[in-house]
C-alpha positions as CSV (number, residue, x, y, z in Angstrom):
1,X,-128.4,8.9,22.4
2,X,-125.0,8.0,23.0
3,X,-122.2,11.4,22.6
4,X,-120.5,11.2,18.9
5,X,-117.2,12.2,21.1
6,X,-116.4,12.4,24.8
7,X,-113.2,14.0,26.0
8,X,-111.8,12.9,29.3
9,X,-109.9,15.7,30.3
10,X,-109.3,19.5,30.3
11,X,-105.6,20.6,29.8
12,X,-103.8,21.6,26.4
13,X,-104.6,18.2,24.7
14,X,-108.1,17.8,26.0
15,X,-109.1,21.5,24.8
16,X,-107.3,21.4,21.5
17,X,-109.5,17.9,20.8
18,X,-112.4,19.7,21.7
19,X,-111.7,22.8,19.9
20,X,-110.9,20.2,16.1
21,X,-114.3,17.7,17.0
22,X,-116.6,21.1,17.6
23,X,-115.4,22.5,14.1
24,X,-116.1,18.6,12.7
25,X,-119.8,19.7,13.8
26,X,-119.4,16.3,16.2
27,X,-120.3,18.0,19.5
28,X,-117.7,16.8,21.6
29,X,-118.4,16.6,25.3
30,X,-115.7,17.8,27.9
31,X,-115.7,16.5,31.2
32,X,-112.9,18.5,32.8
33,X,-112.7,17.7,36.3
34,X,-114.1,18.1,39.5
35,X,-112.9,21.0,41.5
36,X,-112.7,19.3,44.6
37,X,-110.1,19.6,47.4
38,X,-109.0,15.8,46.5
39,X,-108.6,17.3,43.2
40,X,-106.5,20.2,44.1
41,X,-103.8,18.3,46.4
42,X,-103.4,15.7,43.8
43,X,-102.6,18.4,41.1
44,X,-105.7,17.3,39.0
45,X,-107.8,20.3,39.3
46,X,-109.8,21.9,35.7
47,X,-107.5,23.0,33.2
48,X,-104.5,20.9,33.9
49,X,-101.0,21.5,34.8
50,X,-100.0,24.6,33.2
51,X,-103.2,25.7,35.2
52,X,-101.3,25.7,38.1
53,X,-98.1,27.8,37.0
54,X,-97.3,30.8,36.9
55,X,-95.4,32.5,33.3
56,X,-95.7,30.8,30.5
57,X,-92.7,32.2,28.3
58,X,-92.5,28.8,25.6
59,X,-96.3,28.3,24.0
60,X,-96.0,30.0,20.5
61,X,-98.2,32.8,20.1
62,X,-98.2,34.9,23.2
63,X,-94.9,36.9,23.2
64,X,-94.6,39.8,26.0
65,X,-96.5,42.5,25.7
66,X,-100.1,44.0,26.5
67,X,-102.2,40.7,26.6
68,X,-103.8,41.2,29.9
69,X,-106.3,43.4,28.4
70,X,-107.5,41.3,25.3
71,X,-107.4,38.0,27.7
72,X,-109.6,39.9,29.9
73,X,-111.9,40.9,26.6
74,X,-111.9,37.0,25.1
75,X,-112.5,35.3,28.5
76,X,-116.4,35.7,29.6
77,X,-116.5,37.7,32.5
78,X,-117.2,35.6,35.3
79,X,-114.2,33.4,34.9
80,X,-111.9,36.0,34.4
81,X,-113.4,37.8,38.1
82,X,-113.1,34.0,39.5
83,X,-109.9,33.1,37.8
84,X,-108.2,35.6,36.4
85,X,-108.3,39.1,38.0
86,X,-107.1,38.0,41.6
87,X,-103.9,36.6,39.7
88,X,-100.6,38.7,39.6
89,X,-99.9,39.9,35.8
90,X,-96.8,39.1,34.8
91,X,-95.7,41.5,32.2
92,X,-93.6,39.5,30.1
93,X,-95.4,36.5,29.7
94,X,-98.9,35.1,29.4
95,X,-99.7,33.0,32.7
96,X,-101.0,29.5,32.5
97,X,-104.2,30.3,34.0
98,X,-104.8,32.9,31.3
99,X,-103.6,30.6,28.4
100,X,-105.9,27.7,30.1
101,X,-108.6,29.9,30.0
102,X,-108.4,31.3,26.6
103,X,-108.3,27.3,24.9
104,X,-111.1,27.1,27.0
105,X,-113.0,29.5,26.2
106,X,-111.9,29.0,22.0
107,X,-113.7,25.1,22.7
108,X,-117.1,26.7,24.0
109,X,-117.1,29.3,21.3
110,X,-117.5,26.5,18.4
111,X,-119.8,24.7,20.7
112,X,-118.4,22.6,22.9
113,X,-120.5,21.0,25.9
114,X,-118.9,21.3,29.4
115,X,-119.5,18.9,32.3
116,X,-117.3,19.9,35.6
117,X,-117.1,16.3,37.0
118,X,-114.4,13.6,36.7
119,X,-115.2,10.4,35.4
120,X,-114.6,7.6,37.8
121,X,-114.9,4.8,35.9
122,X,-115.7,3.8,32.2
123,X,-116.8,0.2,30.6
124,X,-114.9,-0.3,27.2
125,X,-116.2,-3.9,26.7
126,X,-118.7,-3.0,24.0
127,X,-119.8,-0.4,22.2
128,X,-121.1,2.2,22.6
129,X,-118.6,3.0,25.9
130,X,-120.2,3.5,28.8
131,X,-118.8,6.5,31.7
132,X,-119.9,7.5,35.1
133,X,-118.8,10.6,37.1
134,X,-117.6,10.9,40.5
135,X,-121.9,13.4,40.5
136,X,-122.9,9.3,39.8
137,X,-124.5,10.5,36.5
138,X,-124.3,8.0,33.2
139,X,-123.5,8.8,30.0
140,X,-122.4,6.8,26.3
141,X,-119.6,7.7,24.3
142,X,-118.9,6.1,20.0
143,X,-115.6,7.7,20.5
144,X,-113.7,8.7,23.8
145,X,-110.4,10.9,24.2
146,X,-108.6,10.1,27.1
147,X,-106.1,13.5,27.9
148,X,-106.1,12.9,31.5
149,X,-102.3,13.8,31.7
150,X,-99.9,13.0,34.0
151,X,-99.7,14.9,37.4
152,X,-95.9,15.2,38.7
153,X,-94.5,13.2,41.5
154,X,-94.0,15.9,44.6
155,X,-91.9,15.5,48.1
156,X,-95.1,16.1,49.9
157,X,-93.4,18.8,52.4
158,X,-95.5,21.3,53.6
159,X,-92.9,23.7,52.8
160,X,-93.3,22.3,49.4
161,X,-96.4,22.9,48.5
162,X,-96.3,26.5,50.4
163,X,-93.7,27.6,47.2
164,X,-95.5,25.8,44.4
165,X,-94.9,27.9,41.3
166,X,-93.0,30.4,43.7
167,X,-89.8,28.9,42.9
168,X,-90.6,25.0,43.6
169,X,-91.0,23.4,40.2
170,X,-91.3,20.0,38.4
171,X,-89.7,21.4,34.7
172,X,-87.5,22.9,34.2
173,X,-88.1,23.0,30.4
174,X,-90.9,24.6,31.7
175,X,-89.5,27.0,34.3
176,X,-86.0,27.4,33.8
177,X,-85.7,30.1,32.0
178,X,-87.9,32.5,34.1
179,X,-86.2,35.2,35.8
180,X,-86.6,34.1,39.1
181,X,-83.9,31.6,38.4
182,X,-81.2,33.2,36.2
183,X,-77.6,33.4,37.2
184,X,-78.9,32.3,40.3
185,X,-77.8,28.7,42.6
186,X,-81.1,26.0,42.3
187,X,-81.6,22.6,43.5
188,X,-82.5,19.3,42.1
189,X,-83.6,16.3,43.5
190,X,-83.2,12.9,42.0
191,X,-80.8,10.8,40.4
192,X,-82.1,9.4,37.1
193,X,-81.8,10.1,33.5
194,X,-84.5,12.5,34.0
195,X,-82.8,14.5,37.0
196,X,-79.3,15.0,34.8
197,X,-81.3,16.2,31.6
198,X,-83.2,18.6,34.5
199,X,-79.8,19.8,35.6
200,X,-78.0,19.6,32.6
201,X,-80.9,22.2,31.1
202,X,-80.6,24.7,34.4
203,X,-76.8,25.0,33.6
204,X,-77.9,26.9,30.9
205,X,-79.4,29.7,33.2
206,X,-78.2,29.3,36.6
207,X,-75.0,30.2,38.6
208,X,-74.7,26.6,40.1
209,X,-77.2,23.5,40.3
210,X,-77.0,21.4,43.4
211,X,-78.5,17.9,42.3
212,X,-79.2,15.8,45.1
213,X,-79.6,12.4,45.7
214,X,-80.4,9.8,48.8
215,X,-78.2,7.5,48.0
216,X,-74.1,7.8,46.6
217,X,-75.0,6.3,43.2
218,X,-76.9,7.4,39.9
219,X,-79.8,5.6,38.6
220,X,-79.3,7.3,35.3
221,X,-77.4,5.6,32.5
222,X,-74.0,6.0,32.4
223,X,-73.8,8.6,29.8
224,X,-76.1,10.9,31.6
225,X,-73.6,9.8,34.5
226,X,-71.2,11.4,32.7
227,X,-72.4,14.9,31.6
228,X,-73.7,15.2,35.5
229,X,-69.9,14.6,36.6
230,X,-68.4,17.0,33.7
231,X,-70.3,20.0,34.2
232,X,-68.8,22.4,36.2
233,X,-71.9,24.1,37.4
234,X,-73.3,20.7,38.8
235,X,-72.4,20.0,42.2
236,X,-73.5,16.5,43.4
237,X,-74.8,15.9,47.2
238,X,-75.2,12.4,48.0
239,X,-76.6,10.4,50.8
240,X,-79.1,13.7,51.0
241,X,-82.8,14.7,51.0
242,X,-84.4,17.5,51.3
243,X,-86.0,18.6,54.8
244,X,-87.5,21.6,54.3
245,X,-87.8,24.5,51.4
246,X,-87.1,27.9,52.8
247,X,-88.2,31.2,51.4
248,X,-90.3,34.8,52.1
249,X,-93.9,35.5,50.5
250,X,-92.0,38.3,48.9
251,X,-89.1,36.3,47.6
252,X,-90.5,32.9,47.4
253,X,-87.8,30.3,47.5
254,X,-84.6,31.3,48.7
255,X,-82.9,27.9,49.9
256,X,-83.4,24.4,50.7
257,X,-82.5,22.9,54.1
258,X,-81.0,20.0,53.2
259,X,-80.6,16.3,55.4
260,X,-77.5,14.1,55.4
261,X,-79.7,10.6,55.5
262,X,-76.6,8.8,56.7
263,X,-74.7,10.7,58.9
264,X,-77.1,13.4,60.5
265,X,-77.0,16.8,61.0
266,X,-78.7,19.8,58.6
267,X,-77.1,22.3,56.2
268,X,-79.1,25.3,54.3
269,X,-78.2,25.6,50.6
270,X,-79.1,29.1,49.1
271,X,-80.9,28.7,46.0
272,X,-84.0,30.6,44.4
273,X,-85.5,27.2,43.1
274,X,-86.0,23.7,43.7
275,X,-87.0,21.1,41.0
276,X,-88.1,17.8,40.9
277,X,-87.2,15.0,39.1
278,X,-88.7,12.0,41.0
279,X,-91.0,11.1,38.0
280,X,-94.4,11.4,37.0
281,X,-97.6,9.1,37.9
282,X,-100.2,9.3,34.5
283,X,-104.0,9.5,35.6
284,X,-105.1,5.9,34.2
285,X,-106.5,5.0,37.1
286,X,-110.2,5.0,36.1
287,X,-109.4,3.0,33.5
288,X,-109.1,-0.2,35.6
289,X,-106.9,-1.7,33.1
290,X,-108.9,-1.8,30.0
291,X,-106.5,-0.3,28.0
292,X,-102.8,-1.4,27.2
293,X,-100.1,0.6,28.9
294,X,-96.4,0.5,28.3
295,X,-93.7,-0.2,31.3
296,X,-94.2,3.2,32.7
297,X,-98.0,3.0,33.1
298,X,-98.5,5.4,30.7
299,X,-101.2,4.5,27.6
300,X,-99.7,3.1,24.9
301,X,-100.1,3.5,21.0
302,X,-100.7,1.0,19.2
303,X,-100.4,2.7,15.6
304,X,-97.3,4.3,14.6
305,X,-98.1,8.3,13.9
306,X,-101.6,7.8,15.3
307,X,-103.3,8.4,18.9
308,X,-104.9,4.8,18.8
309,X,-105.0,2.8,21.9
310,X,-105.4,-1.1,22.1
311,X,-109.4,-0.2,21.6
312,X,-111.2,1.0,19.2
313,X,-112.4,4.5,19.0
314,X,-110.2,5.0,22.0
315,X,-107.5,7.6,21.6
316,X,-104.8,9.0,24.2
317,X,-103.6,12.5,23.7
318,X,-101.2,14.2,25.8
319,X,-99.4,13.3,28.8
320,X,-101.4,10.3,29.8
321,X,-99.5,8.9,26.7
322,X,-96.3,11.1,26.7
323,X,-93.5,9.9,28.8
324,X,-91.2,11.5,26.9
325,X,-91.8,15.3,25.8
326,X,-94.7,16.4,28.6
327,X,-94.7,20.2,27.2
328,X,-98.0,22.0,26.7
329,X,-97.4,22.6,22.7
330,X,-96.9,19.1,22.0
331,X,-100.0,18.2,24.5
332,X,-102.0,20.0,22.1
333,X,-100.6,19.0,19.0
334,X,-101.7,15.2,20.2
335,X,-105.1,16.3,21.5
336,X,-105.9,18.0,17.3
337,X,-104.6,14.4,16.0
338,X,-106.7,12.4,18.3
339,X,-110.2,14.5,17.3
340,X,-108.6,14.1,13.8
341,X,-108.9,10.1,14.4
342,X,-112.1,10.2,16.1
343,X,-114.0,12.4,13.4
344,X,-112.2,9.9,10.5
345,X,-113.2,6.9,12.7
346,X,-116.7,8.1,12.8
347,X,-117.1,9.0,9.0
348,X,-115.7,4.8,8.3
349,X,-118.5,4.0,10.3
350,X,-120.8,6.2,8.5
351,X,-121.8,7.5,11.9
């Protein structure tokens, strides 16, 4: 019999579907990733991006205070020994592992079924949809829920990855704020739209921001031109790339050597952070084009207020269709309206 729902996916979207189409008594099944070391290079591990950060200071409902100890009571014990426990608390914010874990476990509670595998491919041609997993099993789907998200686009330094979440970041909606980086010099890297609203943001909390970029002009509009140029905490670096992030285990990031690309020759900028605005790469892969995508490659709606995709009984919910926004609140907002359409799908169809 084929699944009433499948979910594709395991991060605020995919867990807030789960968590509305388990309550709908349609007994959604999760597959939520392969933990694999592919997986875990690639950013695409179980539970998502806000898996893999550290304090978590904007997702409504978890202000400072003693959560530790009632995570470590909702949370089944295993996962919070494997997941949980060997993670620095931080006391004035839930951690995204902790939050990941606790949407998690909210899904299983109202009976949600778990596979840990990816899907590798799926057949939209006809229904009922057909999916196979990296394992090689087979399953049918009436209704899928793609909330694959979109994993952000890195340097690929080793350096890098040594101070992920220790001061290397890719938002800094996400990050900024933290106390690592107040009234404190930071770095970023890129020159598009995306870079200045990056910078533009950091100015809010930092002493300076360096933004650097490999070649002497913007790619951002000339607006966002504009505001980079006329903020007096930005200080624009072209014709430079970053060669190396330097930092302490204690400390984490505390500067960025940086490379002149034209000239030669190295110079150390002091900072405690270094973001990243080189874009984002959506996981659609799988799909092997069967859906409709917009310019960016990410999965495109083709209902205005709705999570429909160009095929029916096929939603999009976070990331994988958010170019825009990419926070975790909004993730999940998406991921309860696509479960809304699946379950109101399924009851037109009498099914």
């Amino acid at each position: 019999m084929p699944e009433h729902v499948v979910i594709i996916g395991s991060g605020p979207a995919g867990w807030a579907a789960a968590i509305y189409a388990s309550r709908a008594n349609l007994h959604p099944l999760v597959f939520e990733g392969a933990e694999t070391e592919e997986n875990r290079v690639a950013g695409t591990l179980p539970l998502g991006q806000l898996n893999l950060t550290t304090e978590v200071e904007n997702y409504p409902g978890f202000p400072s205070g003693h959560l530790h100890d009632y995570i470590r009571t909702a949370v089944v014990k295993d996962r919070v020994e494997t997941y949980l426990e060997p993670l620095h608390e931080h006391p004035h914010a839930v951690t995204g592992p902790e939050l990941m874990n606790l949407m998690r476990q909210q899904a299983v509670n109202f009976g949600t079924k778990i596979v840990t595998d990816d899907v590798v491919s799926v057949d939209l041609s006809k229904q009922p949809y057909k999916l196979k997993t990296l394992g090689g099993e087979q399953h049918e789907a009436l209704t899928i829920i793609i909330a694959t998200g979109a994993r952000a686009n890195y340097l690929g330094l080793p350096s890098e990855e040594r101070y992920k979440n220790r001061g290397v970041s890719a938002c800094a909606v996400c990050d900024g704020a933290l106390p690592r980086f107040r009234n404190k010099p930071l770095v970023v890297v890129g020159g598009g739209d995306s870079a200045v609203e990056e910078a533009t943001y950091l100015t809010k909390y930092a002493s300076s921001v360096h933004m650097l970029m490999r070649r002497d002009v913007f790619r951002a509009s000339k607006i966002m031109q504009d505001r980079a140029k006329s903020n007096g905490k930005i200080k624009l670096h072209y014709f430079r790339e970053v060669d190396q992030v330097l930092g302490d285990d204690k400390a984490g990031v505390t500067g960025v050597r940086v490379k002149n690309n034209q000239q030669g020759g190295t110079e150390d900028l002091p900072a405690s952070g270094l973001f990243l605005a080189i874009g984002h790469t959506p996981n659609t892969s799988f799909l092997n084009g069967q859906l409709e995508l917009n310019d960016k490659g990410y999965i495109k709606y083709t209902t205005l207020m709705r999570t429909f995709t160009s095929k029916e009984g096929v939603y999009a919910a976070g990331d994988v269709a958010d170019d825009y926004y990419r926070q975790a609140i909004t993730s999940a907002g998406t991921g309860c309206m696509a479960a809304l359409d699946a379950e109101r799908y399924l009851a037109s169809k009498g099914l």
